[in-house]
C-alpha positions as CSV (number, residue, x, y, z in Angstrom):
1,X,0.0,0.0,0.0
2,X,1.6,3.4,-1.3
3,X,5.0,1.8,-2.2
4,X,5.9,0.3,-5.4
5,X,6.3,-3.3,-6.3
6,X,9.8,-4.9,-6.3
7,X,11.5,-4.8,-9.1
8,X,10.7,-8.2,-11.5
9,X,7.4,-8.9,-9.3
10,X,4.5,-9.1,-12.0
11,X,1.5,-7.2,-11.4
12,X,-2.1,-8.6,-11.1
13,X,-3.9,-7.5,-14.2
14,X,-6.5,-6.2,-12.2
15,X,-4.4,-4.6,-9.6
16,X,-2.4,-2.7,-12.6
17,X,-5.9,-1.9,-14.6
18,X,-7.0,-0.2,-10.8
19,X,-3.7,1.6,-10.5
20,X,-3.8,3.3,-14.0
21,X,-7.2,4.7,-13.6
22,X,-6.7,5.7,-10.2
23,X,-3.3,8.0,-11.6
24,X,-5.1,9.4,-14.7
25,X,-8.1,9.8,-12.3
26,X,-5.2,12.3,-10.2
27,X,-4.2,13.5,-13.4
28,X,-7.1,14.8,-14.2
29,X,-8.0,16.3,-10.6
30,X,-4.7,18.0,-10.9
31,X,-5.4,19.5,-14.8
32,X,-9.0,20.9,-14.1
33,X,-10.2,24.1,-13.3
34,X,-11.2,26.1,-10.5
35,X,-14.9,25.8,-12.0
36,X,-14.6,22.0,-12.7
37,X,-13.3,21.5,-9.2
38,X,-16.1,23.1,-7.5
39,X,-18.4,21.4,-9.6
40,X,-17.0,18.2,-8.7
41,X,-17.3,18.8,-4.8
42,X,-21.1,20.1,-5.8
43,X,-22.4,17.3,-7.2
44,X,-20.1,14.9,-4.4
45,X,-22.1,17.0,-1.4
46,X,-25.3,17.3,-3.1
47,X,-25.3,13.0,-3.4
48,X,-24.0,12.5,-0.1
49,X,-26.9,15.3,0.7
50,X,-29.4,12.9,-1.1
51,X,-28.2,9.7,0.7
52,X,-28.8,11.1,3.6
53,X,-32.4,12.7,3.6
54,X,-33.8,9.2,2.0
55,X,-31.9,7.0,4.3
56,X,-33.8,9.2,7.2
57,X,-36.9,9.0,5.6
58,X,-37.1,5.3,5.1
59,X,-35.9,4.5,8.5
60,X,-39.0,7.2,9.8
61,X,-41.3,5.4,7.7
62,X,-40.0,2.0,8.8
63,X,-40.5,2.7,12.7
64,X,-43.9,4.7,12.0
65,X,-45.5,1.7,9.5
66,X,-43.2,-1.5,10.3
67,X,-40.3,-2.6,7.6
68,X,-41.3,-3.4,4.1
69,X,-40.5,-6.3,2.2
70,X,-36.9,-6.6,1.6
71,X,-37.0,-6.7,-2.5
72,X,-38.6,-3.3,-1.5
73,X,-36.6,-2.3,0.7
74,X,-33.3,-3.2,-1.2
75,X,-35.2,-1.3,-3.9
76,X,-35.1,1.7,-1.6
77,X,-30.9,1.6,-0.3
78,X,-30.6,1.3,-4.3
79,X,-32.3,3.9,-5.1
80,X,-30.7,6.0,-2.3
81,X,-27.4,5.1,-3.1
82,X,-27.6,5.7,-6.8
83,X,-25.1,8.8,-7.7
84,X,-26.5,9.5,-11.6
85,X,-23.4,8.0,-13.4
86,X,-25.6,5.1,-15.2
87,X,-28.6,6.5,-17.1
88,X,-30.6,4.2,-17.7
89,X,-31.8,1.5,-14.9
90,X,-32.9,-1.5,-15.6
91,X,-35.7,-3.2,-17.7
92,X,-38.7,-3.8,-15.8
93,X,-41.3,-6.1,-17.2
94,X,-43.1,-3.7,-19.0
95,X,-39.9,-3.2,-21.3
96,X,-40.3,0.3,-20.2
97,X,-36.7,1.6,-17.9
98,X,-37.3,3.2,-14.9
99,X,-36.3,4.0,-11.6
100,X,-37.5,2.3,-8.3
101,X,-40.5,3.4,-6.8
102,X,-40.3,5.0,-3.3
């Protein structure tokens, strides 16, 4: 962790695949603007903001009507935790895409 591999040690393909995004991930915090930064922290703050109103109101609604079923309620935490990098969600049976109810 934080120190190189010895010299002539092969790297794990995944390991090295993690490694190169994480530096040109850097590389690219390091190269943006003052604007892109603070658009970054934003959006960060306004998800972690999200996560935590509809994690409160599912756990008030949970102690005021009892806990749901737990596809529903797994349905829920997804939901919460979703941060808008994927747009589309998955097919329902209708063939129609669209989020999970709340």
């Amino acid at each position: 962790l934080g120190e190189p591999p010895p010299a002539g040690v092969p790297l794990d393909p995944v390991v090295s695949l993690f490694l190169r995004r994480e530096q040109r991930e850097q590389q690219r915090e390091r190269e943006s603007s003052l604007a892109q930064r603070l658009r970054r922290f934003l959006r960060r703050k306004f998800f972690i903001f999200r996560r935590s109103a509809l994690m409160t109101l599912i756990a008030l609604r949970n102690l005021a009507l009892g806990r749901p079923s737990p596809e529903r309620l797994a349905q829920e935490v997804t939901f919460a935790n979703w941060r808008g990098e994927e747009e589309a969600w998955p097919e329902t049976s209708g063939g129609a895409q669209r989020g999970p109810e709340l």
